[in-house]
N, C-alpha and C positions, 0 to 999 in steps of 0.2 A: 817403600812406604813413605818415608821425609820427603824423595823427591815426588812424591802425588800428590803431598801435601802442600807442598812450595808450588808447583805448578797449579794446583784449587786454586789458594790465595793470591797468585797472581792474576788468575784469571776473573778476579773479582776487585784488579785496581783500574776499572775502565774509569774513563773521566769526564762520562755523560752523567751530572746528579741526579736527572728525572726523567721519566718519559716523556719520548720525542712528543712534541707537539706543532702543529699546523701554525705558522702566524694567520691568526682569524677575528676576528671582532669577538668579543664573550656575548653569549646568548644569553647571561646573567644578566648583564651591564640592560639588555634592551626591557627587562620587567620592573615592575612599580614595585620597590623594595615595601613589607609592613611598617607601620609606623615604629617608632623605639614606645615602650612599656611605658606603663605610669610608672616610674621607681616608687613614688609614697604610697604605690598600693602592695608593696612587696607586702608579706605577711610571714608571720613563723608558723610551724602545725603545733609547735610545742608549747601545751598549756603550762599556764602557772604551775611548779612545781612537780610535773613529769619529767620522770628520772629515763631520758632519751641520751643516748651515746653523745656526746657534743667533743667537739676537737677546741683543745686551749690554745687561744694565740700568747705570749708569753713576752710581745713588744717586738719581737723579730724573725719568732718561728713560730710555725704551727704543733702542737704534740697530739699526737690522739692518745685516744682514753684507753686503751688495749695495752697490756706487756706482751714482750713476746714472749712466742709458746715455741719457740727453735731456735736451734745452733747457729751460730755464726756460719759465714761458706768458707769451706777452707781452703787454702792455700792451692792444693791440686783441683777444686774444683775451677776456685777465679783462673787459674792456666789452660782449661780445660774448654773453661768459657769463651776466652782471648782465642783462644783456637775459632772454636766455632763462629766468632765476631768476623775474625778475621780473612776467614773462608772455606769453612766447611761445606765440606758436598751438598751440596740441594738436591731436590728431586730433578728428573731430568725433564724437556719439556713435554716429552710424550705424556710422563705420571701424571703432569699438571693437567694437561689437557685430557686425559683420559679419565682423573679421580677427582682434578679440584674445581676446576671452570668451565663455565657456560657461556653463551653468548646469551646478552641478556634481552626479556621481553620487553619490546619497548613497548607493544601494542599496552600493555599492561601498565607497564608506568606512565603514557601519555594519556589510558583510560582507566585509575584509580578506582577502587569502588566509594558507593556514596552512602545515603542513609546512616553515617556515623561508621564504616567500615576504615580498616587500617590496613595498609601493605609495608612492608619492609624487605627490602634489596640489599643483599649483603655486597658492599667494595672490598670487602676484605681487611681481617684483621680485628680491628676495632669499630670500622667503618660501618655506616649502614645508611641508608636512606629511608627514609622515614617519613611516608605519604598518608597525614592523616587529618581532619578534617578541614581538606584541601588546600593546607599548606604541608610545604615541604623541610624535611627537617634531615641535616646530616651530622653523625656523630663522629668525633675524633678525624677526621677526614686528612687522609695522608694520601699524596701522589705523589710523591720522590720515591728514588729508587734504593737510595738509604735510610734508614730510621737513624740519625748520628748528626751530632754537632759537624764534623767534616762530610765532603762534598764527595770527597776520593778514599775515606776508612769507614768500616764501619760495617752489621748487616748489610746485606745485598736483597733486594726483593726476588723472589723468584718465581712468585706469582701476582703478573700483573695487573693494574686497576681493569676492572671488567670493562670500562670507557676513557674518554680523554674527560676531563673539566667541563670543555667546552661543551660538550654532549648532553651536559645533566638538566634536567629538567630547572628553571628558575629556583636557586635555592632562598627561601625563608628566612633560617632559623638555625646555625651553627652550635652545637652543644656540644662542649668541652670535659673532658674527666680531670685530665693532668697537663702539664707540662711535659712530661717526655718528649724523646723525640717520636716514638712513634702511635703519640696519639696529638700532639700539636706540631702541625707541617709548616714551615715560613712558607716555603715555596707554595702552598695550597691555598695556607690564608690569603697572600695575596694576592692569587688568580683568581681569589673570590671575591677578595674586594670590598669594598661594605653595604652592598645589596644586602647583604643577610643581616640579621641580629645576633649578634655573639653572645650565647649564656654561659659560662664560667663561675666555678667556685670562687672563694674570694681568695685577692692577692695576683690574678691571670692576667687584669686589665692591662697590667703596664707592660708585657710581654705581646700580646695583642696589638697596642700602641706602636710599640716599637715595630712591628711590622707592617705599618700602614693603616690601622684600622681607626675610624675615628671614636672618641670617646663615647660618643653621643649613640654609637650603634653598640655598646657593651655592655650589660647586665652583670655584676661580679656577686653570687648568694651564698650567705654562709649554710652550713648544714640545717635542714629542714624549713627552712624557707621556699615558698613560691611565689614564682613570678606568673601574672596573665600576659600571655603572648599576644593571644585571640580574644572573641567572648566564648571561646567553645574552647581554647587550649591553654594547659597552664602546667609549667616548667616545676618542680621540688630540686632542689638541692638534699642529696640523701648522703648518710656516711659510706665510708669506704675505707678498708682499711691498707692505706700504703702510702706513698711518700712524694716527694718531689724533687725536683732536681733539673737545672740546665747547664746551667756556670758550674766553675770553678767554687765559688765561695757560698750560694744561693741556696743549700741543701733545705728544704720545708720552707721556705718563705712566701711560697702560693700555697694555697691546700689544694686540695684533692677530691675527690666525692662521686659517688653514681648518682643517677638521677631517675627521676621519675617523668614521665612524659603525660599526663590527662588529660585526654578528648573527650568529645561528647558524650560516648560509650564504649568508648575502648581506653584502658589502662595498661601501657608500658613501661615497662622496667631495664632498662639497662646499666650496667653492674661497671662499668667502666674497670678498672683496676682495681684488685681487691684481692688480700689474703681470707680465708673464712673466718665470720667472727660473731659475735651476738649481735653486732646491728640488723642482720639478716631478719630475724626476727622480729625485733621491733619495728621495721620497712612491713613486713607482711601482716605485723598487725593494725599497724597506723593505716598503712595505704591498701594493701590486699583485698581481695585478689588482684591479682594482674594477667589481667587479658595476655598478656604474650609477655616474656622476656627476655635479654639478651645477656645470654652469661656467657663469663670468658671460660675455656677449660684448659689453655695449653699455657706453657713457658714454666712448668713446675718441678724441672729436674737439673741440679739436684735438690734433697727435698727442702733445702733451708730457702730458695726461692718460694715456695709453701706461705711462709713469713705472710706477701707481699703479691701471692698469684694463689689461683686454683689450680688444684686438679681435677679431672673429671671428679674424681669421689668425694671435693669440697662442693663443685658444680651444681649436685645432682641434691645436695642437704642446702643450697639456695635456693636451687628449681622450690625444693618444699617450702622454706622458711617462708619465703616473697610469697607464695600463694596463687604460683605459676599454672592458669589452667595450661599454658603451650611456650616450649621454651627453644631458641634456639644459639644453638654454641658460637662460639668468635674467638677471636683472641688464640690464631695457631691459622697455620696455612700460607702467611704471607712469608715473613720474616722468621731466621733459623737463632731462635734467643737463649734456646736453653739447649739440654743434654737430651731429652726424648725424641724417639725417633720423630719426624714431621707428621707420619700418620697416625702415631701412635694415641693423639687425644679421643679422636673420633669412635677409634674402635675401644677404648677402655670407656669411655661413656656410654656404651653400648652395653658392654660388660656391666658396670656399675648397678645400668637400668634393669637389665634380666637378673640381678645379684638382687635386689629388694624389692623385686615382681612388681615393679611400674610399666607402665603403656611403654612400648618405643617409640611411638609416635606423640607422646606427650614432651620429648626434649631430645632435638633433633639437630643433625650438623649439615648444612646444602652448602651449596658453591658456590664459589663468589661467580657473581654477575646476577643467582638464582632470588624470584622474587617469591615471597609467600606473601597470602592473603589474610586476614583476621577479621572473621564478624563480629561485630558491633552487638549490643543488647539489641539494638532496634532488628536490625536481620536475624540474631537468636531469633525474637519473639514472632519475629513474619514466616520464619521457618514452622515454627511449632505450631505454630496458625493453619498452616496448611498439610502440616502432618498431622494436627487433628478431622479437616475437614477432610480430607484423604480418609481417613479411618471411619465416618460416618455415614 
């Protein structure tokens, strides 16, 4: 059993960091980047004296407003975990290919819908692509093959980006949750470049910088703040409850945050990082409903990761709080983080949902490369237009 252990782990010190890629010109580089924001039209949602979750800066961290509700991790878990880091079984390629990934529609993502419609493509993980009125917007965006400060330690992907970089439609509009490493990639950021607008909680800019990106292309919001991207699109800075970290000395000194995404008639929610907490609620009564969500459900065992991640059955009490008419799961499937099995979110989110008699089609898990589509008010209202004249 040690030596198939030894033999995993070694079989996961290769010393390619990322996927292979083509030397090719970037299809980025050739579109007209959006302009950068007005910054002095930022704005907070938070009126005079609403008592909204706000995280303290305290001169050189950030603290949020929540105590914890769990144990410290113990000793056999962090061993447990070092394991799993360091090369625990994955699924093999056939599972992936038969339960996790698709090949994706491009027909569909080079023909977005319009009339205020939304689509979203999951890259896996955190990641999504996010085509909405007709700009393109990508979250957490990671293409290395480790989520880890080293090149050669660290997770191993084991389910690759559904494309290369190079492949993706002109990106827009980069929105960030955290620092981590596997939802802030050097190696992504700067295949990206600064065609896009980078939107980040504050304290990200200078990490951002540091990998190339210019100042001028970076937006840094505290909680409940929004930024206009568009005339039709505009960015919130929402709570989140969990932490930061890259260096050695750095622990909180960028925040953190989910965000809100609003289009012309479609509202998005993506939950970035997050233990469950009472911000949930006041997100679904400030901003609610939300046309679609993106909630994480996996890296939650053992339970004291809870802290700082969901479980599906944290998952399924966001889907409600946010005001989710249609929700879909992330955050599991790429990278092996925690102690539950890799399949095990998808099918306990299932459970969860037949456990308090909701839709199963109301909060759903697809594959990466897989794109779903989101109607707009305006397509509701042309729909039911013609399901009444249908009926006359």
């Amino acid at each position: 059993m040690i030596l198939n252990m030894l033999k995993s782990m070694l079989s996961n010190f290769d010393m390619d960091p990322v996927v292979k890629l083509p030397a090719q010109k970037l299809a980025i580089i050739q579109h007209k980047p959006l302009e950068a924001p007005d910054l002095s039209k930022i704005r907070s949602l938070a009126s005079p004296g609403e008592n909204l979750d706000m995280a303290q800066f305290d001169g050189q961290r950030y603290v949020q407003p929540w105590k914890k509700t769990r144990k410290g991790i113990e000793f056999l878990d962090v061993f447990k975990l070092l394991i799993v880091s360091l090369g625990a079984k994955a699924p093999s390629k056939k599972e992936v290919s038969s339960m996790l990934s698709c090949k994706m529609n491009w027909q569909l993502i080079k023909s977005p819908p319009d009339s205020g419609g939304t689509q979203v493509t999951w890259m896996g993980h955190a990641c999504f692509l996010i085509q909405i009125d007709n700009i393109k917007i990508l979250t957490d965006p990671v293409w290395s093959k480790r989520c880890s400060p080293s090149k050669f330690l660290g997770p191993k992907r084991f389910c690759q980006a559904p494309c290369r970089i190079e492949e993706l439609p002109p990106i827009d509009v980069v929105v960030i949750s955290h620092n981590h490493y596997d939802h802030l990639d050097e190696y992504t950021i700067k295949k990206l470049g600064n065609a896009p607008i980078y939107v980040v909680p504050l304290g990200n800019g200078k990490t951002l910088r540091s990998m190339c990106v210019n100042a001028g292309r970076i937006v840094e919001l505290d909680w409940w703040q929004e930024c206009s991207i568009t005339p039709k699109v505009s960015l919130v800075c929402l709570p989140a409850k969990h932490w930061s970290k890259r260096g050695l000395l750095d622990n909180n000194k960028a925040l953190w945050s989910s965000w809100g995404i609003l289009g012309s008639s479609v509202k998005v929610y993506f939950s970035g990082d997050s233990g469950y907490c009472s911000a949930f609620k006041s997100i679904g009564e400030k901003l609610g409903p939300f046309d679609l969500a993106l909630i994480g459900i996996g890296a939650y065992s053992p339970d004291s990761l809870r802290e700082f991640h969901m479980s599906p059955e944290d998952s399924v009490m966001v889907h409600l709080d946010v005001k989710s008419k249609k929700s879909i799961a992330m955050h599991w499937g790429t990278w092996k983080l925690s102690l539950e099995h890799v399949f095990d979110p998808p099918r306990e989110l299932k459970r969860q949902l037949k456990m308090r008699m909701l839709d199963p089609d109301s909060f759903i898990s697809i594959r990466c490369g897989e794109t779903q589509q989101v109607l707009g008010a305006i397509q509701d209202q042309e729909e039911e237009e013609v399901l009444l004249e249908s009926n006359t």
